[in-house]
N, C-alpha and C positions, 0 to 999 in steps of 0.2 A: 408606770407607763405600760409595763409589761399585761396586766390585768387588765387594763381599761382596755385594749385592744383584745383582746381573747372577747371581753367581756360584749364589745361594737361588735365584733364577727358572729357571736353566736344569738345576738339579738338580730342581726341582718337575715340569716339561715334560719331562724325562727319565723321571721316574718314570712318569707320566701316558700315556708312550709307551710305555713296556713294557708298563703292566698290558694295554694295548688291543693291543699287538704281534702278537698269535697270529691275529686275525683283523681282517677291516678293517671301519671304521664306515659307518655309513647315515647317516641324516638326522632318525633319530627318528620312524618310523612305520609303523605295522603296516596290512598291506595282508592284505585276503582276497577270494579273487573267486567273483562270485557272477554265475549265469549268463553266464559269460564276460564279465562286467568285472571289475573291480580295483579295489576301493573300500576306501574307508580307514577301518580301523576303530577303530584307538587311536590318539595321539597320545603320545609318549613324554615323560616331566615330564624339562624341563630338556633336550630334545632342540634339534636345530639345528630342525625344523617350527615347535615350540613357542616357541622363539626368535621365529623370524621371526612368526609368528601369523595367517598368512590361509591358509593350511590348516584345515578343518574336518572333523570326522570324516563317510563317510558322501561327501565328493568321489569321484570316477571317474578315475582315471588314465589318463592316453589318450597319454602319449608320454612319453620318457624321452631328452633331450641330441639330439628331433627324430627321435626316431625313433618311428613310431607303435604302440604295443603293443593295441590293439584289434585281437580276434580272431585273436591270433598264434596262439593254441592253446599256447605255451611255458610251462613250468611255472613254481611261484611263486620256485623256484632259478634260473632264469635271470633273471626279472626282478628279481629282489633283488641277482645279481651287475651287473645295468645300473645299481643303483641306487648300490649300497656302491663305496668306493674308498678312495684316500689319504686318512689324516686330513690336514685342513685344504684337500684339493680343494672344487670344487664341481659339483652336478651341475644343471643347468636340469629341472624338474617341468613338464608341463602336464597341464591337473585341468579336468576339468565338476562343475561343481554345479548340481543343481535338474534337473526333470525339465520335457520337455515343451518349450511357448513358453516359458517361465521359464529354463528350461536354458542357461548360459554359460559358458563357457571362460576361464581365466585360467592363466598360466604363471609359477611362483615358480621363484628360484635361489637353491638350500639349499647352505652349508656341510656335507661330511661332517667328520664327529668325535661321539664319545661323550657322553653329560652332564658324564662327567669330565673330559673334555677343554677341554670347553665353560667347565666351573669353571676348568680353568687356566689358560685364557686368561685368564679372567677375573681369575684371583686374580695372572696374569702382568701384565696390566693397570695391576690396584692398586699390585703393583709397582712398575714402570714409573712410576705418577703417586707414589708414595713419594719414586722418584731424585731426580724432579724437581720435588718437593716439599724435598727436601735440598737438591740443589743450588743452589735458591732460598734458602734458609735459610743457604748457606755464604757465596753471592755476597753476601747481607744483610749476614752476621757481618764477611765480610771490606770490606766497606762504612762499615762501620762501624767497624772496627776504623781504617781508614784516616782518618777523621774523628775518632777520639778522639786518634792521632798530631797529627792537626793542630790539636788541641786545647790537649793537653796543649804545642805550642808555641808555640801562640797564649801557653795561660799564662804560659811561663817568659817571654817578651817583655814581657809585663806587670807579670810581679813585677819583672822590671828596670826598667821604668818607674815601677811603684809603688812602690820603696823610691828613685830617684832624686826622686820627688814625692813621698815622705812626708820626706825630707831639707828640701827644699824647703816642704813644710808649715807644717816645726816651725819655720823660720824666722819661716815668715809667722805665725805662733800665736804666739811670743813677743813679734814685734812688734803683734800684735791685741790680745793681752793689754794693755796700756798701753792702747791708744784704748779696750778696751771698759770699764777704770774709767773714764776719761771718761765713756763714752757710758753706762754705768750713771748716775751722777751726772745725767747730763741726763736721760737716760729716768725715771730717780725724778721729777727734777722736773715733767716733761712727766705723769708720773701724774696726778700730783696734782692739775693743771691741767686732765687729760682728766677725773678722777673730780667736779671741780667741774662742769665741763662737762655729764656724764653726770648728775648730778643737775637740771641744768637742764633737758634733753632731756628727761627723765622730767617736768618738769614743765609743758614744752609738750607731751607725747606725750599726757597724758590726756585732752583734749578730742579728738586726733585720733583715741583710742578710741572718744569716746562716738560720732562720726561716723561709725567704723565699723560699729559695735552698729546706728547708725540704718539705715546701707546695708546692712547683712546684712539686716535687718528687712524692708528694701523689697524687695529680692532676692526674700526669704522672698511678699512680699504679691505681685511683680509674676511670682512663678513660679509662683504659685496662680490668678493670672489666666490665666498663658499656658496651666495645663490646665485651667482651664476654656470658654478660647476653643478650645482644640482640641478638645474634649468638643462643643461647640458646634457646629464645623465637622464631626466626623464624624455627629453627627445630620442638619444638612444636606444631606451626602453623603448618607447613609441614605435620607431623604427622597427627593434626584433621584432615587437607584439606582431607591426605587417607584415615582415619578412618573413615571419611566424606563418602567419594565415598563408602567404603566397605559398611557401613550398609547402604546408599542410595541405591545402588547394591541387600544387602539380603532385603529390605522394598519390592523393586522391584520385586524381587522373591517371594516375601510373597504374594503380592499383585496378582502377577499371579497364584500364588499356589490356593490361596482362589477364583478368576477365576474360574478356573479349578473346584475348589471345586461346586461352586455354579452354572456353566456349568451342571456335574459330579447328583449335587444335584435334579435342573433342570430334567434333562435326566431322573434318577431313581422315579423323581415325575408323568414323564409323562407315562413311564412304569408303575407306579401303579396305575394310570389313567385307563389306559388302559385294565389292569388287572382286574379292579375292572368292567372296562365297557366288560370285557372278563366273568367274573363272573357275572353280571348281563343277561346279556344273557345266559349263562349256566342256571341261576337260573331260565328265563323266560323258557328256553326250556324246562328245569325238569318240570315245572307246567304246559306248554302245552302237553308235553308228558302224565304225571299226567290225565291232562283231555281226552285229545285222549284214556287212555288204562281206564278210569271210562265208556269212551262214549262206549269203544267195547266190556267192558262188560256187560252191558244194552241190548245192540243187541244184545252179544252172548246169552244171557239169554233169549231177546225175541224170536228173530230164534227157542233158544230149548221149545221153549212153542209152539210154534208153530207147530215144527215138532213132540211135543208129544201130538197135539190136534189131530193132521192130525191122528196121529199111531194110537190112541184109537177111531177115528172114522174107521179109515179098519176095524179092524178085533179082537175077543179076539186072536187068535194065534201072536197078537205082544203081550201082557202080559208081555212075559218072557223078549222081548226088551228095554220094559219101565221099568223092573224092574231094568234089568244094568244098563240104559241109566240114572235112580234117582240113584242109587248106584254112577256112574260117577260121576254125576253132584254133588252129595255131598262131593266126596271124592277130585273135581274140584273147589270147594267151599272153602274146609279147605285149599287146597295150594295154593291159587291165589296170595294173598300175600308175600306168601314166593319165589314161584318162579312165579315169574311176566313172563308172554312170550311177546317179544320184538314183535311191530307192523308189522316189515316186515317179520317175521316166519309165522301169521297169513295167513293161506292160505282159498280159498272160496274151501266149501264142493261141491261136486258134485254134478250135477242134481242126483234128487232122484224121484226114480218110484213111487208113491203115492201105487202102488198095488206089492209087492215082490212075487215072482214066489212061490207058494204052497211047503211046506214041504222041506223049507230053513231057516237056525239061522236068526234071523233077525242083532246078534251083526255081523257076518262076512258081511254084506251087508251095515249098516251105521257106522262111526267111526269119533271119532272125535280125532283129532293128534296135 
């Protein structure tokens, strides 16, 4: 069996080589080029491309076994003779697909041979797993055949045993025979004694029925309890499960509540910040004002020393000037404090004539306001 199939398989691959003999195979793919590239336009059904399956139609050919065929200029005869060869050689392809940034390169190694070729391999194959699909089946048969030899000698040692022990048997039966009338004899008696018996057990067995009746009974009532204590327990479950959710629900509220609070806390913190940086400047401007109204009364003091050197060098007729103008200033002395005048009231005194026109007050000519 083993030969007749070698012998089918290599007249099948015989045929298969002649029909394809006159010329040699490709790969299963029609190439046509378009502005000097080489792109793939059909894919052959049952082709070695089609086989293998990462070829798409519509790829760019760009080498052939390393050699680059981009802008050779050679016709579509010479690169089809790079491509075709020995059937069952192979040739390495490298292929761009996609245009652009997208555009990448991958390199497949295709089997040449025809689709028919392709089938007998295939159908060589099948073959080939047939042989050794038999010769599994022989090794089996003969497997087995060798197990039933030793079977069937296993048997024959046993039927020699078993007619040396049915020899033996019949002795022992004939001699059985005797003791089991005996033992019939006794065993009748022994009946009759059991069946007295057995009626007695029947007659203590009925109250152990009714006992039973009662325990099935309670069974019956104490398994009606335990669903309705479990009915019980899963409403209590039920229960927490809500009570569950409600205080998860007010935790949740708390939790935002106290948020808020410390949001709320926050905010009134930075308000007093604030305030406090609101009052720190107050308090700085209180003690620059402080200074500004100490610094303009210095001046206002010097100014009036000044204007009361000037007066007592004119003339003794200011006398009477200087005498208001100390009166003033005394009685400008005791209320400074009490009524502080605000720096933008302060107004500049007028030019002053150093010489006041003859037999004029000197107080309606200078004033201070």
């Amino acid at each position: 069996m083993n030969g007749n199939a070698t012998s089918a398989t290599r007249r099948s691959m015989s045929a298969v080589s002649n029909i394809h003999g006159r010329q040699q195979p490709g790969v299963g793919l029609f190439f046509h080029e378009v502005n000097g590239r080489i792109m793939v336009k059909t894919i052959v059904s049952g082709g070695s491309a089609e086989r293998d399956g990462r070829v798409q139609v519509g790829d760019v050919l760009i080498a052939v076994d390393g050699t680059d065929v981009r802008g050779s200029g050679n016709s579509g005869h010479v690169f089809r003779n790079m491509i075709v060869g020995p059937e069952g050689s192979t040739v390495r392809l490298k292929l761009l697909r996609g245009e652009g940034v997208n555009a990448f390169g991958y390199e497949v190694e295709l089997l040449r041979g025809s689709p028919e070729y392709f089938a007998g391999l295939e159908q060589e194959r099948k073959y080939e797993e047939e042989l050794m699909e038999l010769k599994l089946q022989l090794k089996q048969a003969l497997a087995e055949e060798q197990q039933v030899a030793e079977e069937v000698e296993r048997v024959k040692r046993l039927l020699v045993a078993e007619r040396g022990e049915k020899e033996r048997r019949e002795r022992e039966q004939e001699q059985l025979a005797a003791a089991i009338d005996d033992d019939k004899q006794q065993l009748i008696e022994a009946l009759r004694k059991v069946e007295g018996a057995r009626r007695d057990v029947d007659t203590r067995l009925i109250p152990v029925q009714e006992h039973e009746q009662e325990l099935t009974e309670e069974l019956a009532r104490q398994t009606e309890k335990d669903r309705l204590r479990k009915e019980y327990i899963e409403e209590l479950q039920k229960r927490h499960e809500e009570r569950k959710g409600q205080l998860e629900a007010q935790l949740q509220l708390i939790r935002k509540q106290r948020a808020e609070e410390q949001v709320a806390r926050m905010e009134l913190q930075a308000l007093l910040m604030k305030a406090q940086a609101e009052m720190k400047a107050a308090l700085q401007l209180e003690k620059m004002k402080a200074q500004h109204d100490a610094h303009w009364k210095v001046k206002q003091l010097e100014e009036e020393r000044e204007l009361s050197k000037e007066l007592l060098e004119n003339s003794d007729s200011l006398a009477g000037y200087l005498h208001e103008l100390q009166s003033r200033m005394g009685a400008m002395h005791e209320g400074f404090f009490v009524n502080m005048p605000q720096a933008s009231q302060v107004a500049t005194s007028p030019a002053r004539d150093k010489t006041p026109p003859p037999n004029s007050y000197p107080s309606e000519q200078y004033f201070l306001a």
